[in-house]
Structure formats: C-alpha cells, structure tokens
VONU-544878 format. One record per residue (C-alpha): x, y, z. Coordinates in steps of 0.001 Angstrom, whole numbers, plus 500000, padded with zeros to 6 digits. Layout:
REM residues N
XYZ;...
END
This chain:
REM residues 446
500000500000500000;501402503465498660;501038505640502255;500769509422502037;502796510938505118;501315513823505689;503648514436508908;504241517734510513;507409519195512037;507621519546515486;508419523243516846;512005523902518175;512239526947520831;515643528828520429;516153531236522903;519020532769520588;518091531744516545;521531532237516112;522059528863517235;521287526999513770;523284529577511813;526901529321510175;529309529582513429;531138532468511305;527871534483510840;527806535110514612;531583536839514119;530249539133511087;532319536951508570;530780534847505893;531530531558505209;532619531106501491;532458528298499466;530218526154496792;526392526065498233;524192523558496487;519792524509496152;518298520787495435;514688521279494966;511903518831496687;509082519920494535;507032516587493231;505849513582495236;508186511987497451;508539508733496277;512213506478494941;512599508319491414;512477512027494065;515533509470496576;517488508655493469;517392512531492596;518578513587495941;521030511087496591;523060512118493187;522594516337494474;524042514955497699;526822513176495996;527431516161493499;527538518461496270;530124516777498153;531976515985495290;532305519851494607;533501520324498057;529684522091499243;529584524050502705;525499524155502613;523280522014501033;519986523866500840;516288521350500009;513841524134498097;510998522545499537;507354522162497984;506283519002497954;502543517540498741;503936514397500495;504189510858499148;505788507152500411;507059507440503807;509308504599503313;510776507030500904;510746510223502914;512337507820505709;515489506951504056;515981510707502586;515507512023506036;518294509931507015;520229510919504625;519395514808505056;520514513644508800;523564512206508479;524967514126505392;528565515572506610;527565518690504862;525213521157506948;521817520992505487;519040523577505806;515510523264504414;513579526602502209;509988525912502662;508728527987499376;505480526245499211;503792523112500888;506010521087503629;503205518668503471;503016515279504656;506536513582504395;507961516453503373;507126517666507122;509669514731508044;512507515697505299;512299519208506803;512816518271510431;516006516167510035;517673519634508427;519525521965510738;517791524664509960;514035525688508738;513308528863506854;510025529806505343;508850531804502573;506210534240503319;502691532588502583;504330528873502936;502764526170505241;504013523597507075;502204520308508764;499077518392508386;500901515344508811;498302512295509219;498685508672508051;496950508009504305;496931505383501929;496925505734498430;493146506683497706;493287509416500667;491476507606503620;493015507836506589;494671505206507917;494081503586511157;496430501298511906;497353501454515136;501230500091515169;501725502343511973;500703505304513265;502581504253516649;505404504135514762;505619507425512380;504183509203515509;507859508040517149;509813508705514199;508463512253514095;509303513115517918;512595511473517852;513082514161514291;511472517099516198;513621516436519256;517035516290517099;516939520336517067;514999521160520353;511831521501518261;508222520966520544;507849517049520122;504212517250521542;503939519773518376;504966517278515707;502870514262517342;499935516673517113;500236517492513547;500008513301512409;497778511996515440;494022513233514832;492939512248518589;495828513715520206;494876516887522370;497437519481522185;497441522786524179;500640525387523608;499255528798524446;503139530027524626;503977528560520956;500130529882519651;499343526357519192;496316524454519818;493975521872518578;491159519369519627;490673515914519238;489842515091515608;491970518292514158;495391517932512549;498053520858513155;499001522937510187;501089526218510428;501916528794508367;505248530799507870;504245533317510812;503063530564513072;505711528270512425;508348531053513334;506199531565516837;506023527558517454;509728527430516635;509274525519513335;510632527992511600;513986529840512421;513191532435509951;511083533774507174;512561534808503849;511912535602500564;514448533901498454;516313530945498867;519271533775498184;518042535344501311;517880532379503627;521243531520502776;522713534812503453;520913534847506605;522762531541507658;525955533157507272;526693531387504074;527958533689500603;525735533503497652;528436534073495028;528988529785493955;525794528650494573;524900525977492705;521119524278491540;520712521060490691;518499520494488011;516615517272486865;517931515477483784;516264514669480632;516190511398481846;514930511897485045;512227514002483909;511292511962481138;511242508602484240;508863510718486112;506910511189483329;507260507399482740;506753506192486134;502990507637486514;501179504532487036;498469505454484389;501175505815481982;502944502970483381;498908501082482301;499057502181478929;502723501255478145;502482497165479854;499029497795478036;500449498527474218;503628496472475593;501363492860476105;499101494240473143;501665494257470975;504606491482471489;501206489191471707;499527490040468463;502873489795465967;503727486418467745;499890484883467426;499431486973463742;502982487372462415;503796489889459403;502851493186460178;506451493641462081;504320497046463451;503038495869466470;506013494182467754;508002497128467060;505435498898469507;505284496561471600;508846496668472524;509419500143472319;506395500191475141;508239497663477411;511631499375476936;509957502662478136;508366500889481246;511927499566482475;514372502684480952;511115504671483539;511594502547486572;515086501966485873;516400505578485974;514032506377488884;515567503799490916;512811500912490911;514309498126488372;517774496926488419;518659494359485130;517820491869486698;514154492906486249;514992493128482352;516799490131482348;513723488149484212;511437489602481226;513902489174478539;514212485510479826;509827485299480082;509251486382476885;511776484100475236;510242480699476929;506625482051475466;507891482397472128;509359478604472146;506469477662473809;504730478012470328;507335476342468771;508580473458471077;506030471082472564;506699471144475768;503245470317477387;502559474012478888;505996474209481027;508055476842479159;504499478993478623;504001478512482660;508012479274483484;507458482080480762;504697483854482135;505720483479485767;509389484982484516;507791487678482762;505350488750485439;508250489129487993;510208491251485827;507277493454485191;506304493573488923;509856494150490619;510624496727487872;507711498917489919;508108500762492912;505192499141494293;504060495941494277;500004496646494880;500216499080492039;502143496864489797;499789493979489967;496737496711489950;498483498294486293;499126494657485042;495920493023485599;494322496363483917;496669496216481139;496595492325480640;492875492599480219;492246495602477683;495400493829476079;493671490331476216;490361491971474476;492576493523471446;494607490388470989;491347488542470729;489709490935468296;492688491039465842;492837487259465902;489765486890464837;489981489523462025;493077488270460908;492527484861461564;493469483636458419;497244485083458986;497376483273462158;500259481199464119;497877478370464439;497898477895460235;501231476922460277;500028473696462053;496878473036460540;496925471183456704;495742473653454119;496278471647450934;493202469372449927;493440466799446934;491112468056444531;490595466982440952;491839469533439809;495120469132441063;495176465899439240;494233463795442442;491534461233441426;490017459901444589;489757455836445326;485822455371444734;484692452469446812;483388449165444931;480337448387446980;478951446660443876;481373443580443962;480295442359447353;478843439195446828;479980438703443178;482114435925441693;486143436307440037;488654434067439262;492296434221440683;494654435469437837;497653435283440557;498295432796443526;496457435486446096;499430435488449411;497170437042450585;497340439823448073;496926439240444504;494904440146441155;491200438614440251;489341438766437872;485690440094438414;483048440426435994;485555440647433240;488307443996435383;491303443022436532;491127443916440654;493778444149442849;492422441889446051;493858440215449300;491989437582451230;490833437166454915;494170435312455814;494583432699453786;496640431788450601;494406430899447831;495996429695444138;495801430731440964;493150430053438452;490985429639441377;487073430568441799;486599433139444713;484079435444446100;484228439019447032;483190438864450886;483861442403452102;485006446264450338;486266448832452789;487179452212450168;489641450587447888;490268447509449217;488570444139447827;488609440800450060;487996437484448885;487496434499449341;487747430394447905;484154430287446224;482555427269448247;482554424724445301;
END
C-alpha cells in the first residue's frame, strides 16, 4: 500500500536563533564556498531518493559548505521520505531546508532532520496524518505508533516541541501550547503557516528567496549551485505515473502478443517493445528496476515464444509467464500498484489480441500447424471410389492370392487380398467384404 505521510514538524524553541546559523555568521564573517539549492518539489517517492542522493553526491563531490532542500512538495511514500531524512541527517555537509510552498506530509519529516528551517512568506508547514493511496486515513494502530515516534525522535534532534509534531500526524491527540500559539482538539490535525511556524519554533526564519535564507545563515551567495533534473529523470517521472505505466504494459502485452499469434505486420512488435523498453528505461532511471528485472522479462518472453514452437506440454508457457510477470512487477516501485496496472493492462490487452485474431485469423500462428492443401481433381488427384457393387459377386484368381493378389471380376482386373489365407491361381473366389479401395475374397465354396 502506497502511504501518504502527511507528517508535521515539530516546533524547536531557540532562545538565541543564532544557534542553527553558520558559526562564522555570529563573528560578522561569511563563510565562502560552493552552496548547492536541490529542489523537493514533486511527490516523494524512489525516482524524488534517486534525485537527491546524486545532488548529495554532486555536492560533496564539489567540496559544498550548505546544502539547501527548496521545499514544495505535497507528500508521498514514507518509506521514501524515511530513508531521505536519514540521509538529510547524516549528510557531513550542513543541510538547511527553504519551505517555498507546501512542507506537506513527508515532506514535514525531510524538513525536520535539516539543521535549519526557513520559510517563505505565505508557505505552510504540517498536516501530517497517516493516508493510503486513495486518501482515507489510515488507522492502523502500530503504523501510526510508529511514524508518531519517528516524528518526535526528528522534532527532538533540534529542540523543536515534540508534543507539536505528534499533534500534527495523530488526529485524537489533544494538544494545548498557548506560549507557541498552538492548539487543537481531538479530531483536528496541526498545520502552520510561515508566521506561526516562526512563533512555534518551526521555523527559524522567514525569507523571501532561497538567496536570502542563505545569506541569513551566514553562508555567501556568490557559487551557489542548483541542481536540476535530467532529461532522463524528467522523462522517468513522466514514465513512472502509474496510468502511463497502464498504457505502456498495456500497448507492451498488446503488441509482442499480436505479431507472435498473427505474424507479418512487424508494426506491432516494434510497439510493443518500444512500450516495454519505456516501462523499464522509467523505473530503471528512477531507481525501481535493476537488470535483473529486464533480464527476468527478457528471459519470460523468450520461453513464450518457444512455447509456440517446442512442445513442451505448457511448462516453458508457465516458466514464461511466471518469469515475465516478475520482471514486470519488481521493475515497479510498488508491488500493489504493479499487479493493479498489470491486471488492467493484461485485460484491455487480452480483448485487442482477441479481436485482431479473429479479424486476421486467416494470417494466424495456428495455420502453420493446421493442413491447408486438399486433393482436389483439379490438382490431378483422382480419389479411390469404393466398389460396393462387387460384394457378393464371383472372380477368378489370375495370381496365387498370398494374401494379396489380382482377380478377375466380371471381366476387370482387381487388385484383392483375402481374409488370411493363401488361395491359388486360376481359382474361383468370392468378394466377401470392400472397405474404400480395398477388395477381400474368398475360395468360392465349390
């Protein structure tokens, strides 16, 4: 299940806001040196982790003093938002996070676990409850135990109100902060804005720019860097949408299926694999698929195609389709939306396939093992008509009959062969039986 952390930050009360600022700034000096902006701005999911782990890497690679998260995000997978909170964490490089829009749900979390929080005016920060994918709450107990603990242990990292942050994901938590201007009821979630964020402590400052926030920290703004998203990694989060992800395993199975079961077009095969090399170059680049997944479809769809070719009594279409299923499914980031996309896809697919059979049914597969060629007079083929009108008539051995021979019946030469026995030449027999073109005899009883 895709979960939807919409998780507040708790509110950190800094006597002196100095405190999270560069040490230099509180000397007058300015602390020089590259500063990278990575923005948070889409759905925090593994494609948004991939992205932030290579601005991390970048920035330390460049020899960073600040790494600054431009922060606008609705929320998204908190398994996700877990592991780049960790990473915002433990990064050697100071972090601080620019709120210029929505800190919503996980990106609550990914703001906490930065040393510093600075707002842009109008920003908003919170609403933090448990979801699943379709945007019901969700009310599991251990799960919202657990995020509930993960977001005080954040908010208590940088002296931030931990009674705050639990009150911004638990809906029947009761929390009462008349010195912070912070209160709700049972059944309300806590959401702040800029200005009451900087009163709770959330915020250590309100700015306009990111330019502004960083100067504020103590940090120079002449090598500041931004890192951007690549072709590539736009294009996978294009790619990775699972109703796009739906329509490519759709024209994927569509296609592959149709030029194997009606072959000569070449068209829909080409399609098809262009569809299926989307799905895993999307999931790859994002992070989901490794080659391994390609290799376990490569490997699927090879076993299918001698399926039709080597009798193998179902085995290599079972291994196949089990091969080619796994591929498809541990290419995704999820595994309930992969199964959800393929069964949708495999059954529009499944409808298609069946219709262009059927239109093009004399250009299918199954022709190649069917006989086509019938032996027609006109083709020179003369069929055996059966002699029904020699049973019971008399003939004359021309050839000792052992047990085949030639008689002679109402004056034509006929090839016969007896019940068994051997029967001489120049002998009276009797036609006893004709079955199509072959006349038995018998000794005539004398």
């Amino acid at each position: 299940m895709m979960i939807l952390l919409v998780l507040p930050l708790a509110g950190r009360v800094h006597a002196d806001n100095e405190a999270v600022r560069a040490p230099a700034a509180a000397a007058g000096t300015v602390v020089g040196g590259p500063v990278f902006i990575i923005p948070v701005d889409q759905e925090i999911e593994r494609g948004l982790q991939s992205f932030l782990e290579r601005g991390f890497q970048e920035a330390a690679n460049y020899g960073a003093v600040l790494i600054v998260l431009e922060i606008d995000t609705p929320g998204g997978r908190v398994d996700s938002a877990e592991q780049i909170g960790n990473m915002v964490r433990d990064s050697k490089i100071p972090t601080a996070a620019y709120i210029k829009g929505d800190a919503a749900s996980a990106g609550s979390y990914i703001a906490l676990n930065a040393g510093a929080i600075i707002m842009k005016p109008g920003s908003m920060i919170g609403a933090a409850s448990l979801v699943d994918s379709n945007g019901n709450s969700v009310d599991d107990a251990k799960m919202v135990s657990y995020w509930k603990s993960k977001m005080v242990g954040a908010a208590s990292l940088n002296g931030r109100d931990p009674e705050v942050a639990a009150g911004m994901m638990d809906i029947n938590l009761v929390v009462n902060k008349p010195g912070l201007g912070v209160s709700k009821g049972q059944g309300e979630i806590i959401a702040l804005s800029s200005e009451e964020a900087l009163q709770a402590g959330y915020a250590d400052r309100i700015a306009g720019t990111a330019n502004e926030a960083i100067t504020w920290l103590g940090y120079s703004t002449d090598d500041i860097f931004r890192v951007e998203h690549t072709g590539a990694e736009k294009m996978s989060h294009f790619l990775t949408n699972p109703v796009i992800m739906t329509i490519l395993l759709f024209v994927g199975i569509a296609g592959v299926f149709i030029e194997l079961l009606v072959p000569g077009f070449g068209v829909p095969g080409i399609i098809g694999t262009l569809a299926f090399a989307l799905y895993f170059f999307g999931n790859y680049v994002a992070g989901f698929a490794g080659a391994e997944t390609l290799l376990l479809f490569i490997l699927g769809l090879v076993m299918l195609v001698l399926e039709l070719f080597v009798p193998s009594f179902g085995i290599l279409g079972l291994l196949g389709s089990v091969s080619l299923v796994a591929g498809v499914v541990r290419a995704a980031y999820s595994l309930t939306h992969a199964m959800f996309s393929l069964g949708i896809a495999f059954s529009a697919a499944a409808v298609v396939i069946v219709i262009v059979a059927v239109v093009f049914k004399e250009r299918g597969i199954w022709n190649r093992f069917i006989l086509q060629d019938s032996l027609t007079k006109e083709q020179g083929f003369v069929p055996v008509t059966e002699k029904l009108r020699l049973i019971g008539a008399s003939g004359i051995s021309v050839t000792p009959l052992r047990p085949a021979g030639t008689a002679a019946i109402d004056g034509e030469r006929i090839d016969v062969v007896t019940e068994g026995g051997f029967i001489d030449a120049q002998t009276a027999i009797s036609v006893v039986k004709v079955e199509g073109g072959r006349v038995v005899v018998k000794e005539a009883v004398k």
